[in-house]
N, CA, C and O atoms as a MOPAC input file, in Angstrom:
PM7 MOZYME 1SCF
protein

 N     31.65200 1  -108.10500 1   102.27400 1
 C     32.57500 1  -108.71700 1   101.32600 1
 C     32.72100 1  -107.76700 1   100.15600 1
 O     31.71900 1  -107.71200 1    99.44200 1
 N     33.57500 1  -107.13100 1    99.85700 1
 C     34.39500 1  -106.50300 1    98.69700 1
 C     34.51100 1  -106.99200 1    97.77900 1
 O     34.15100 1  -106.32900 1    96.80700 1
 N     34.76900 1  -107.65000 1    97.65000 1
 C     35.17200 1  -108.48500 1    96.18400 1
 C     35.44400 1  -110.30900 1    96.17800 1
 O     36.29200 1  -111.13500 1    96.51600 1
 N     34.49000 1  -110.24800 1    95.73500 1
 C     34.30000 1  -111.86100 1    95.94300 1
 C     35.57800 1  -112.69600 1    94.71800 1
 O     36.13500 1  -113.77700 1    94.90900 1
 N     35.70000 1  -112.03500 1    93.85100 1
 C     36.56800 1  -112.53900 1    92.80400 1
 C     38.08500 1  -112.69700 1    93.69100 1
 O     38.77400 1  -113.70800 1    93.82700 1
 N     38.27400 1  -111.53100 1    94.13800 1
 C     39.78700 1  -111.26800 1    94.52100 1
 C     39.55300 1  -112.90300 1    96.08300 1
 O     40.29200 1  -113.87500 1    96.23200 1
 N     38.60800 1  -112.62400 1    96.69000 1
 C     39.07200 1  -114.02300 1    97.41100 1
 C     39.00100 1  -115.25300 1    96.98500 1
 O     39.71400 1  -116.04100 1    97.60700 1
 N     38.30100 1  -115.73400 1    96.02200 1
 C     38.37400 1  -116.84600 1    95.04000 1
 C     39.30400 1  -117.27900 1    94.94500 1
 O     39.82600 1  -118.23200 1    95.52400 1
 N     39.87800 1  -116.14300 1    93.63700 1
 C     41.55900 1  -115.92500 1    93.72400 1
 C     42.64500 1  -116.54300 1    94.53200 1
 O     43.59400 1  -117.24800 1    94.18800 1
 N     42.26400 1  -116.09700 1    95.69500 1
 C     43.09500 1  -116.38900 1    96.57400 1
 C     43.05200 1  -117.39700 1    97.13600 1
 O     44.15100 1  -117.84600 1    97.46200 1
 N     41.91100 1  -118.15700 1    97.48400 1
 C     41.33100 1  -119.38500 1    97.85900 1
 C     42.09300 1  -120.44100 1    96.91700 1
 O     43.02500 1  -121.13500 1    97.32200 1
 N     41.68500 1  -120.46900 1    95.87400 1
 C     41.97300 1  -121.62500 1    94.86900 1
 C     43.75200 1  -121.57200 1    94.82300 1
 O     44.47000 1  -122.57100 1    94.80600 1
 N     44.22900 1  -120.12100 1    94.80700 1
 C     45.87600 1  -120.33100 1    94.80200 1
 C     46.16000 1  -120.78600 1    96.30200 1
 O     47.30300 1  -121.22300 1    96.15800 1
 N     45.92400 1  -120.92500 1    97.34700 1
 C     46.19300 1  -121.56600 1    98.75100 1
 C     46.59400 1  -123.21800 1    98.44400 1
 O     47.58500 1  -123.89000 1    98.73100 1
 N     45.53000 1  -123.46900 1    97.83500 1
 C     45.81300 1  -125.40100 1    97.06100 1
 C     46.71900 1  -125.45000 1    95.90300 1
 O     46.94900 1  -126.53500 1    95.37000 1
 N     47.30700 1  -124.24900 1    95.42700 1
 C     48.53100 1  -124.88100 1    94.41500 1
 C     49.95900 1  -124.40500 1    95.05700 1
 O     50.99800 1  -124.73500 1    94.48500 1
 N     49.99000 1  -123.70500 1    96.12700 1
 C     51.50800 1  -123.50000 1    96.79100 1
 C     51.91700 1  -124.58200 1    97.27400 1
 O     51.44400 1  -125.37200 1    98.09100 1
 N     53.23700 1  -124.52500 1    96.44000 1
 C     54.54000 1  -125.11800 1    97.00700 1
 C     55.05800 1  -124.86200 1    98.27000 1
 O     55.35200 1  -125.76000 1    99.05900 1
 N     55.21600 1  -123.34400 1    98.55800 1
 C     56.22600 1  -123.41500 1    99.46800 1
 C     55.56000 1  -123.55400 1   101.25200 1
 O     54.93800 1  -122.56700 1   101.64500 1
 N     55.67400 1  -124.44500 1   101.98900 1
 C     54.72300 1  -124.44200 1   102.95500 1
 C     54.87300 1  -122.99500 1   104.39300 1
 O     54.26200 1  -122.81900 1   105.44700 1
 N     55.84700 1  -122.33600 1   103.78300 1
 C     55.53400 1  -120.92700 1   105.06600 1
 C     54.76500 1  -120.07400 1   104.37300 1
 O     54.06300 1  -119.30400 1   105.03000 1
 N     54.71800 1  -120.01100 1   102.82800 1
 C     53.77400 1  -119.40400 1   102.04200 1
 C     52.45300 1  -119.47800 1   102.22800 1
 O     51.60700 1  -118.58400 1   102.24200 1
 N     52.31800 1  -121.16400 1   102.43500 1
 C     51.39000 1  -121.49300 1   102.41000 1
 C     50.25100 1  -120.87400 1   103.86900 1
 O     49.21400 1  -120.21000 1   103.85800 1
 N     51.10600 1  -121.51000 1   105.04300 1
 C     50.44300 1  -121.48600 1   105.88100 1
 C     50.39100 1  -119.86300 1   106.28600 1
 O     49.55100 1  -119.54300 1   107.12800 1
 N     51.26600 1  -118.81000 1   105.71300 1
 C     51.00600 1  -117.61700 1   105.39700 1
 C     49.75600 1  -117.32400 1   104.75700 1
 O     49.04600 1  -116.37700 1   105.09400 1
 N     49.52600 1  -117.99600 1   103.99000 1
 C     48.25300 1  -117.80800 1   103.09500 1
 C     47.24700 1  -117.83000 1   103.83400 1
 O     46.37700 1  -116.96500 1   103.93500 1
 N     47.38000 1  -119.32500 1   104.64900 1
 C     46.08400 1  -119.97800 1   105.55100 1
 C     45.75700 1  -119.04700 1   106.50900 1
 O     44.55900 1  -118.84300 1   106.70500 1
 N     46.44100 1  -118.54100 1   107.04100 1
 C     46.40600 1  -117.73400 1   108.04700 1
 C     45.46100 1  -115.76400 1   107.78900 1
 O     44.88300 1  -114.93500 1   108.49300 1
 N     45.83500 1  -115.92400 1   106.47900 1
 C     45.05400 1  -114.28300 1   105.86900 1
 C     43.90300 1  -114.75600 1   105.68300 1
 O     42.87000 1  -114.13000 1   105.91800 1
 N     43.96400 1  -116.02600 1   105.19600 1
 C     42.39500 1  -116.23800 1   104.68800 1
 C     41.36300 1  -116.82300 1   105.38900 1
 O     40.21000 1  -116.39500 1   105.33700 1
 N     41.83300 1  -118.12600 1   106.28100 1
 C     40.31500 1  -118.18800 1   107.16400 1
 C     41.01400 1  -117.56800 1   108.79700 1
 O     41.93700 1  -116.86900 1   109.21600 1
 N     40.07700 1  -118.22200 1   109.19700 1
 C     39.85400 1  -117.39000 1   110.48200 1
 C     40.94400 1  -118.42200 1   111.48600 1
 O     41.78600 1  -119.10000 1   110.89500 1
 N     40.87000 1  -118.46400 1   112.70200 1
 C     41.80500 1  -119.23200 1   113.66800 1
 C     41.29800 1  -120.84600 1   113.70100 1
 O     41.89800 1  -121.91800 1   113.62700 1
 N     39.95100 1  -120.47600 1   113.84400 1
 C     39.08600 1  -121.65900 1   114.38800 1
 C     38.13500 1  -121.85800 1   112.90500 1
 O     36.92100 1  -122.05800 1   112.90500 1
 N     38.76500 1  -121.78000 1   112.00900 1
 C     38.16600 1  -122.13900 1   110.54300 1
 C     38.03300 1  -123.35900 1   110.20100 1
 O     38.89600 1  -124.21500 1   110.39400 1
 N     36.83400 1  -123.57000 1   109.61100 1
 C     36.46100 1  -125.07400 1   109.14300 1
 C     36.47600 1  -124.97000 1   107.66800 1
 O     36.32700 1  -124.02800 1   106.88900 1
 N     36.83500 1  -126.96500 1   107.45300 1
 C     36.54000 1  -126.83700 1   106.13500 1
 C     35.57600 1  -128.37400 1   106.20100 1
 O     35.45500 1  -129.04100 1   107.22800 1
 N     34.87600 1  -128.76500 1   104.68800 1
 C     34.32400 1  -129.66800 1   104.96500 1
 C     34.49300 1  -130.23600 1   103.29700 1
 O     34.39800 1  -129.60100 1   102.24700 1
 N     34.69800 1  -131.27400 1   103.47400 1
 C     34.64100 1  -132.12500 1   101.92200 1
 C     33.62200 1  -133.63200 1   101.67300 1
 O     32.67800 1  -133.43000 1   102.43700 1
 N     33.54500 1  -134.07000 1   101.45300 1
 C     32.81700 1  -135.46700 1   101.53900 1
 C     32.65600 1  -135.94400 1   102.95400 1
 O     32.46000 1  -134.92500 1   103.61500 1
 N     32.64600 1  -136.69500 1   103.51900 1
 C     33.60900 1  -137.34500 1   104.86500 1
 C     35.02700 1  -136.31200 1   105.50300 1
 O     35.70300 1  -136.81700 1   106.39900 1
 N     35.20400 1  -135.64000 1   105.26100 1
 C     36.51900 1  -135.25000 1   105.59800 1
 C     35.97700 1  -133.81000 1   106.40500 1
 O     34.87100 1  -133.29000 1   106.25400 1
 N     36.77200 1  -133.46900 1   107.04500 1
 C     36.65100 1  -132.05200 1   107.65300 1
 C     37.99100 1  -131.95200 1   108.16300 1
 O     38.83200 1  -132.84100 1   108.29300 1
 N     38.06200 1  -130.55200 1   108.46800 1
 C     39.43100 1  -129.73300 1   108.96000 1
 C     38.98000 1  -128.79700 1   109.83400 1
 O     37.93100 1  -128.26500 1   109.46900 1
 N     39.51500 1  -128.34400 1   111.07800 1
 C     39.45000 1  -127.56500 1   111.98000 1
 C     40.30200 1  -126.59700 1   112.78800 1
 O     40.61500 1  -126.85800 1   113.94900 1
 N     40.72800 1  -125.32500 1   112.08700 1
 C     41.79800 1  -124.65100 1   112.17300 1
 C     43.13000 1  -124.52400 1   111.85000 1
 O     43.45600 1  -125.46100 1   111.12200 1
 N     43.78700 1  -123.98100 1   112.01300 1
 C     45.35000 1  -123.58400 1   110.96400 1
 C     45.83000 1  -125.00300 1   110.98700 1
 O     45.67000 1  -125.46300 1   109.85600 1
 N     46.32500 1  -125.84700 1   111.75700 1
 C     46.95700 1  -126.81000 1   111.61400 1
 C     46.14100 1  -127.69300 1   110.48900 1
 O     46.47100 1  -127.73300 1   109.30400 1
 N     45.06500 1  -128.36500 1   111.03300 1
 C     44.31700 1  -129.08600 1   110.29100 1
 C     44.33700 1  -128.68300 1   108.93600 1
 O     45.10300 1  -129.26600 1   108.16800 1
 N     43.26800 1  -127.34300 1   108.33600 1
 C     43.54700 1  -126.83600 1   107.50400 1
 C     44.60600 1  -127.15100 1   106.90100 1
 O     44.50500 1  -127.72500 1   105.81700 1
 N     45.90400 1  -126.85400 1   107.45400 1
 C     47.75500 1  -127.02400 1   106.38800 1
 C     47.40900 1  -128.08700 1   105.76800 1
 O     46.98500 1  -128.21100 1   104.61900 1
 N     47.73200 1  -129.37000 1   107.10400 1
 C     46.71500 1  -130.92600 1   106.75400 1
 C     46.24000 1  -131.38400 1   105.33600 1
 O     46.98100 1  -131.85100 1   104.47100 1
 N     44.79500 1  -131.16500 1   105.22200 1
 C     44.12400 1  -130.88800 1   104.56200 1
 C     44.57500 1  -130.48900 1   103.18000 1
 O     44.53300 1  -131.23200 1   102.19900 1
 N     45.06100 1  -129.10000 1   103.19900 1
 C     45.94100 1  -128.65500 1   101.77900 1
 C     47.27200 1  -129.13300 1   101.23400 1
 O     47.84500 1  -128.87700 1   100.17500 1
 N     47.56700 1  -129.83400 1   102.17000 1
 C     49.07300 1  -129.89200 1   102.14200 1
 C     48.97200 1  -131.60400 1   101.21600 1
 O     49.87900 1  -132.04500 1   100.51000 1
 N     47.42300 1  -132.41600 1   101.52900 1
 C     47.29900 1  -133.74800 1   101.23100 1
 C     46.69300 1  -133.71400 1    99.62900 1
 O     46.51800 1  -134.62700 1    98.82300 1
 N     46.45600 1  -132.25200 1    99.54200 1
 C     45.42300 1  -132.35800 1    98.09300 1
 C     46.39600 1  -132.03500 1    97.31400 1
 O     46.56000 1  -132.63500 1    96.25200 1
 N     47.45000 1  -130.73000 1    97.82900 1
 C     48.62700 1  -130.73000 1    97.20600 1
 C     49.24100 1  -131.93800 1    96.42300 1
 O     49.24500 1  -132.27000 1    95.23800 1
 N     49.85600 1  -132.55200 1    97.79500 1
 C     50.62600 1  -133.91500 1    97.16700 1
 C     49.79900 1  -135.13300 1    96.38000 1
 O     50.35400 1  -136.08300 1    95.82800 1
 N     48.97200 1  -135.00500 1    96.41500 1
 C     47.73500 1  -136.22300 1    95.38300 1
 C     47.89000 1  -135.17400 1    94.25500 1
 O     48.68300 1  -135.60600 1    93.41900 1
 N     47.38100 1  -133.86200 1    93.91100 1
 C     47.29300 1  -133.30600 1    93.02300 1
 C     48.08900 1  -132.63100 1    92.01200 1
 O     48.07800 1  -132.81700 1    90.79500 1
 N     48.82900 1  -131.76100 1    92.74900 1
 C     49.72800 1  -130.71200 1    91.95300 1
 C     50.64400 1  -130.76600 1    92.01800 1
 O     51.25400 1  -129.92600 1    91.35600 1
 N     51.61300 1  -131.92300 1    92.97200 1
 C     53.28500 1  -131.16100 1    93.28000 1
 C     53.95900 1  -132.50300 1    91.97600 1
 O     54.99900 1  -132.25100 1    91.36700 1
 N     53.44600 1  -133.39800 1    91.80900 1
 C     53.74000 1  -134.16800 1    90.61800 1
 C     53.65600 1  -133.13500 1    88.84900 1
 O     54.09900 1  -133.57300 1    87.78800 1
 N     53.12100 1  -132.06200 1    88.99700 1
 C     53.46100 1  -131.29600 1    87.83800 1
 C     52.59400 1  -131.82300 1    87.06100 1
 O     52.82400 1  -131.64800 1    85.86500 1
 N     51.45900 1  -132.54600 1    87.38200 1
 C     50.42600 1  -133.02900 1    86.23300 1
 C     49.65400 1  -131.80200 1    85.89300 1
 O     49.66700 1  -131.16100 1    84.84300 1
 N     48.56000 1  -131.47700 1    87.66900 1
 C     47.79600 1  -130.93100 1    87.76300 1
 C     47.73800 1  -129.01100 1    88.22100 1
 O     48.75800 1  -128.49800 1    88.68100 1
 N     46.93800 1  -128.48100 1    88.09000 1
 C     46.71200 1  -127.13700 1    88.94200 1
 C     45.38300 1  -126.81500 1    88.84400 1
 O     44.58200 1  -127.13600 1    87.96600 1
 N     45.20400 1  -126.05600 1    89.96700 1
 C     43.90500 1  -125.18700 1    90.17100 1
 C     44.01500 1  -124.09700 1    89.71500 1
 O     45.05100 1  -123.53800 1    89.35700 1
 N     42.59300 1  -123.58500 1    89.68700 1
 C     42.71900 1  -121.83900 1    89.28800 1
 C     40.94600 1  -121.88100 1    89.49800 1
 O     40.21600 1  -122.84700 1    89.71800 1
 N     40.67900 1  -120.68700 1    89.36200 1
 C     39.69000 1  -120.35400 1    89.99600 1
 C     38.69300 1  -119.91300 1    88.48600 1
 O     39.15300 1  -119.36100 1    87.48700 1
 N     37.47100 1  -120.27700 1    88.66300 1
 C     36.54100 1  -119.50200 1    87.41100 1
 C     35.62800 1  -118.48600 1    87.59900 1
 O     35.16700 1  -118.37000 1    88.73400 1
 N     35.29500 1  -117.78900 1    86.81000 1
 C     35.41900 1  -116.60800 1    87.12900 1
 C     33.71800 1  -116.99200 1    87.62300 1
 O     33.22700 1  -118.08400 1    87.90900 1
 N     33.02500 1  -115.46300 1    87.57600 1
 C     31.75400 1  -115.20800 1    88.05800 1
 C     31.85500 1  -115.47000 1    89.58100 1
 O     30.74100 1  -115.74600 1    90.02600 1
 N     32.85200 1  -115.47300 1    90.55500 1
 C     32.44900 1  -115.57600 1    92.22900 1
 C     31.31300 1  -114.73900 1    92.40600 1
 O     31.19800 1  -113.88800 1    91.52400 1
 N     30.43000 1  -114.73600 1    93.30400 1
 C     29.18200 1  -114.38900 1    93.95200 1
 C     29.37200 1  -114.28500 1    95.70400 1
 O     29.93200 1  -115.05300 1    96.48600 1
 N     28.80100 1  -113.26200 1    95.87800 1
 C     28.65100 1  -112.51800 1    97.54800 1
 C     27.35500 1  -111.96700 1    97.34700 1
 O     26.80000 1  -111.23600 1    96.52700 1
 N     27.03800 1  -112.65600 1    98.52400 1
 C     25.50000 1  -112.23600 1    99.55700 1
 C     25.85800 1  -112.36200 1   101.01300 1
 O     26.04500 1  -113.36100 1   101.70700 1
 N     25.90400 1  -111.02000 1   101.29900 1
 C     26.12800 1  -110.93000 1   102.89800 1
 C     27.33600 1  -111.40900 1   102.89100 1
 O     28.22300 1  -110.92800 1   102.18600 1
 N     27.52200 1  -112.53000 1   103.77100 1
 C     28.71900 1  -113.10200 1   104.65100 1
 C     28.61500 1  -114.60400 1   103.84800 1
 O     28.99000 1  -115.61100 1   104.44900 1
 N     28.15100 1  -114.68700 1   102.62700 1
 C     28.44600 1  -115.69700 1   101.35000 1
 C     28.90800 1  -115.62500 1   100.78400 1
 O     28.75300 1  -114.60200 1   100.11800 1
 N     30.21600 1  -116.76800 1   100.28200 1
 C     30.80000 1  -115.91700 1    98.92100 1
 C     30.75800 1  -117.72200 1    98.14600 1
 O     30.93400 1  -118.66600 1    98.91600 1
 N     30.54000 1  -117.96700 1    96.79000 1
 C     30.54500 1  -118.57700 1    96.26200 1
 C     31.30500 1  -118.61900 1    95.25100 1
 O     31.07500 1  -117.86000 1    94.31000 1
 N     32.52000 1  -119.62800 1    95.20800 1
 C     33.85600 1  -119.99300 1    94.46600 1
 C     33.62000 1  -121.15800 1    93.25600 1
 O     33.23600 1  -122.22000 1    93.74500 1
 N     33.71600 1  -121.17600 1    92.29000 1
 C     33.72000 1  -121.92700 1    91.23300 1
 C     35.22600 1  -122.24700 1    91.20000 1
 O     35.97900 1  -121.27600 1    91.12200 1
 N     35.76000 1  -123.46700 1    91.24800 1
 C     37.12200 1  -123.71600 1    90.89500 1
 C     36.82600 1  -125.16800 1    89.62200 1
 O     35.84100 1  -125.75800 1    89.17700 1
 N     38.42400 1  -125.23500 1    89.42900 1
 C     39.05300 1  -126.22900 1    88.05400 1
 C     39.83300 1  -126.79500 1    88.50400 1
 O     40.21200 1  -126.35300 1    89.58900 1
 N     40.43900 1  -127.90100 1    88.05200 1
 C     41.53800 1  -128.61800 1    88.16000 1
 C     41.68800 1  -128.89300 1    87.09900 1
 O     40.88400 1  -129.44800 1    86.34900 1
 N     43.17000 1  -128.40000 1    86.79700 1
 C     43.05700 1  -128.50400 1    85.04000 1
 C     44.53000 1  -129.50400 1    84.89600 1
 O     45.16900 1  -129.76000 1    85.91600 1
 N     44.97000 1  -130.01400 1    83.55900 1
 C     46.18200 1  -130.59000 1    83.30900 1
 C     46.98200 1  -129.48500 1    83.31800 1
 O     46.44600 1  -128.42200 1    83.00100 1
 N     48.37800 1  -129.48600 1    83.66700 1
 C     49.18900 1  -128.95100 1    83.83200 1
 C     49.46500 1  -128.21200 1    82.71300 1
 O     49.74400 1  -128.99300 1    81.80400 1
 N     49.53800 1  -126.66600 1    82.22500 1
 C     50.27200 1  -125.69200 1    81.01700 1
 C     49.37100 1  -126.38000 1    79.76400 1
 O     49.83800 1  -126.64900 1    78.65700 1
 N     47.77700 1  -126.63400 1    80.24700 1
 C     46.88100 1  -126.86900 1    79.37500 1
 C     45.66200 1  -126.12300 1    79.78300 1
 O     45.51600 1  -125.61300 1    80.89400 1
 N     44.79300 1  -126.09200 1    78.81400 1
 C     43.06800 1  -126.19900 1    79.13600 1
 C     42.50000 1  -126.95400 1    79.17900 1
 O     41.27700 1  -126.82000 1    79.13400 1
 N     43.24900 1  -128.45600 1    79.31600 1
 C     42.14000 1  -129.42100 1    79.46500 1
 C     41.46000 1  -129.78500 1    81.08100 1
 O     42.14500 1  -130.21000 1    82.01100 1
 N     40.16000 1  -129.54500 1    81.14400 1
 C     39.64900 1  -129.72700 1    82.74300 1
 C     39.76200 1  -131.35200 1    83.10800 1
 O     39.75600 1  -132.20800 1    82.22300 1
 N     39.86100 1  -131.64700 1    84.45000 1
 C     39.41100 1  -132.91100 1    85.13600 1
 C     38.96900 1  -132.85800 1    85.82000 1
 O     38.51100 1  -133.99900 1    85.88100 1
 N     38.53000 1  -132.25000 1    86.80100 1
 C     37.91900 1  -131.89200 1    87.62300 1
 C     37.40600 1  -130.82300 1    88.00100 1
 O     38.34000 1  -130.03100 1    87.87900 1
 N     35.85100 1  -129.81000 1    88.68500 1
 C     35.55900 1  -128.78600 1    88.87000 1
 C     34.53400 1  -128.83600 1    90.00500 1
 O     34.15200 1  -129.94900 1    90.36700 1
 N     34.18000 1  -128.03600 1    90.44000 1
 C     33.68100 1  -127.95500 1    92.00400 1
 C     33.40000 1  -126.82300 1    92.32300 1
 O     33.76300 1  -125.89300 1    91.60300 1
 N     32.70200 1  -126.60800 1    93.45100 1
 C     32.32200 1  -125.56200 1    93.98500 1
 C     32.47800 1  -125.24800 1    95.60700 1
 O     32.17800 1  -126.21600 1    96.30600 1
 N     32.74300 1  -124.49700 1    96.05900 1
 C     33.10300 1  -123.73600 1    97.51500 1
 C     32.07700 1  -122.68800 1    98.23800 1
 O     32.16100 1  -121.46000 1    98.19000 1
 N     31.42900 1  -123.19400 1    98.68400 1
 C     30.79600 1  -122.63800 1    99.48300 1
 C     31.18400 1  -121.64300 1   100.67300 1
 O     30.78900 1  -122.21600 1   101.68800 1
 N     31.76900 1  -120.42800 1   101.03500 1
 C     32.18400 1  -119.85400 1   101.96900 1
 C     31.52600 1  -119.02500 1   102.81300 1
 O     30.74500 1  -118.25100 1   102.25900 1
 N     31.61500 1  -118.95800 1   104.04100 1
 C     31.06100 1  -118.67100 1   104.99800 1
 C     32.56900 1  -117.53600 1   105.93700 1
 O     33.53500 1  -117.84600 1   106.63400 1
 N     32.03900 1  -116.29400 1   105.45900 1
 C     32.86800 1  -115.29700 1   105.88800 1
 C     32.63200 1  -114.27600 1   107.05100 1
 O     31.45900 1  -114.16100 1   107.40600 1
 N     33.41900 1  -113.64000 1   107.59500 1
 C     33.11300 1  -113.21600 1   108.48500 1
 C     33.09200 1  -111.49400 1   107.85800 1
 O     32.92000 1  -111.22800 1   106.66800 1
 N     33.32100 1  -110.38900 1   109.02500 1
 C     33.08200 1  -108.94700 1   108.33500 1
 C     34.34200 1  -108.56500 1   107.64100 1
 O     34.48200 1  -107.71300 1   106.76400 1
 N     35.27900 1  -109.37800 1   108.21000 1
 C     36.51800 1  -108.98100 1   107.41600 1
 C     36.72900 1  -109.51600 1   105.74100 1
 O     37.37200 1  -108.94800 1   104.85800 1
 N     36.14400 1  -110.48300 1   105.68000 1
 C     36.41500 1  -111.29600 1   104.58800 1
 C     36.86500 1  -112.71000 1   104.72600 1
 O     37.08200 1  -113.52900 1   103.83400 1
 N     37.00400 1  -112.89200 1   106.58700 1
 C     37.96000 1  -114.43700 1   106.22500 1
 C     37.02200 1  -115.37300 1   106.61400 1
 O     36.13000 1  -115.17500 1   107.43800 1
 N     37.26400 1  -116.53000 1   105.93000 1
 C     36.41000 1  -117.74500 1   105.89900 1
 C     36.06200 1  -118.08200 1   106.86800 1
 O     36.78300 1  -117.55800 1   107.71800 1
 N     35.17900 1  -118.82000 1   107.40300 1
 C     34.91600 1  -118.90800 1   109.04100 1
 C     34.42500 1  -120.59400 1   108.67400 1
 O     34.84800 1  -121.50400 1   109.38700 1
 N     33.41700 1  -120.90000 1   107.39200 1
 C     33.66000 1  -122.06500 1   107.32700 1
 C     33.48600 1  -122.67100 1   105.45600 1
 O     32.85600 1  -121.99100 1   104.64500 1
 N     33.92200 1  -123.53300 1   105.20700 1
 C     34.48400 1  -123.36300 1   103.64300 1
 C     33.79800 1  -125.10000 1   103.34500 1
 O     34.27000 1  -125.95100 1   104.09900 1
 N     32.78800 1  -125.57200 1   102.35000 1
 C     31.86600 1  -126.29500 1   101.84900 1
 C     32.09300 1  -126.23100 1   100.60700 1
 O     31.65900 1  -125.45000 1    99.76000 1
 N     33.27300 1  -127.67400 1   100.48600 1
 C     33.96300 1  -127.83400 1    99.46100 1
 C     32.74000 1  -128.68500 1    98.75500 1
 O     32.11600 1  -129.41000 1    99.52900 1
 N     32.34600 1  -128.68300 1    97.44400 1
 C     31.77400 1  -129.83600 1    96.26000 1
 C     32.74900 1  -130.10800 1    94.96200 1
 O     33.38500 1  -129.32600 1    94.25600 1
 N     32.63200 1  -131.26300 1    94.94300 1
 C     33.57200 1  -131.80600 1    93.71600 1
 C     32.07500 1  -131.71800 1    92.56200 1
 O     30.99100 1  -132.00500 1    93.07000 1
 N     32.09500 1  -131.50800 1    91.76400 1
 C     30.99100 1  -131.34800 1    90.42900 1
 C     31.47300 1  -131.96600 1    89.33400 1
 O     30.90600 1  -131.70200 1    88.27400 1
 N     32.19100 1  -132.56700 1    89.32200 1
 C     31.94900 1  -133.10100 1    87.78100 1
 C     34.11100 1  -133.52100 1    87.94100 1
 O     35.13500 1  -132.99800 1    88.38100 1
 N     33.75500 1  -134.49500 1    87.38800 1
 C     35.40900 1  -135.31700 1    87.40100 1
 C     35.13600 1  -135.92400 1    85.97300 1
 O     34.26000 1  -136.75200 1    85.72400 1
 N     36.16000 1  -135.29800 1    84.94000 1
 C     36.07900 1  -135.73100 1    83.50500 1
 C     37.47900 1  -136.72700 1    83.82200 1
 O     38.29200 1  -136.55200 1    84.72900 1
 N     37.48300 1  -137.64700 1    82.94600 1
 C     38.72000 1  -139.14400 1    82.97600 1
 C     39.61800 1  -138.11100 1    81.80100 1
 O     39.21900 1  -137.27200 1    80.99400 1
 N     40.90000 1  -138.58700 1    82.12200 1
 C     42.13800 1  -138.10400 1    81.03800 1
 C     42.59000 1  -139.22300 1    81.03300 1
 O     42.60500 1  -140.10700 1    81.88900 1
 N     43.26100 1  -139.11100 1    79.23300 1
 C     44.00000 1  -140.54600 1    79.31900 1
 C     45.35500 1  -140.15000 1    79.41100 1
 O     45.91700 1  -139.07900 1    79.17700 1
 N     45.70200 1  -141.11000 1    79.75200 1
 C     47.33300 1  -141.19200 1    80.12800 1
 C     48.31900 1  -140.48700 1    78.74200 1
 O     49.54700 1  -140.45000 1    78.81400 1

């Protein structure tokens, strides 16, 4: 792994695209064919699923113009580990609501092979 920042990066912008050939453009550089993801109860299992998956956090999250992701900094790589700090912030603000962590499981190229989503901390906004 090269640079753990630059896939962060890229990770956390996969969950704020709009456009879905972008998207699944995205999905496709970044994990692998047969890529997993895992959240609470929930899991995803390759490109389709995966879209799935992003395409549902999308529409709960960001395409209403409240919310966005972005990624914080300090990512970490050990071996075929890379560890993602993300935000969910209010929209063309700094205020956080949510933050979490990503656990990734990469292969020699760099692409995810399996991705161990944690939600960490959910602050309330008022309306």
């Amino acid at each position: 792994m090269n640079d753990a920042q630059h896939l962060a990066d890229r990770y956390v912008s996969v969950w704020n695209e709009a456009d879905p050939e972008r998207r699944r453009q995205a999905i496709a550089e970044i994990w692998r064919p047969e890529g997993q993801h895992y959240v609470d109860a929930r899991e995803a299992h390759g490109y389709e699923a995966l879209e799935q998956r992003i395409v549902g956090s999308y529409e709960r999250n960001i395409r209403d113009g409240r919310h966005r992701f972005r990624s914080a900094p300090g990512a970490l790589s050990l071996r075929d580990l890379v560890v993602v700090r993300w935000e969910m912030m209010v929209a063309d603000s700094e205020c956080k609501v949510a933050s979490g962590l990503a656990i990734l499981i990469v292969d020699g190229d760099g692409r995810i092979r399996t991705d161990y989503q944690f939600v960490t901390d959910r602050t309330p906004v008022s309306a």
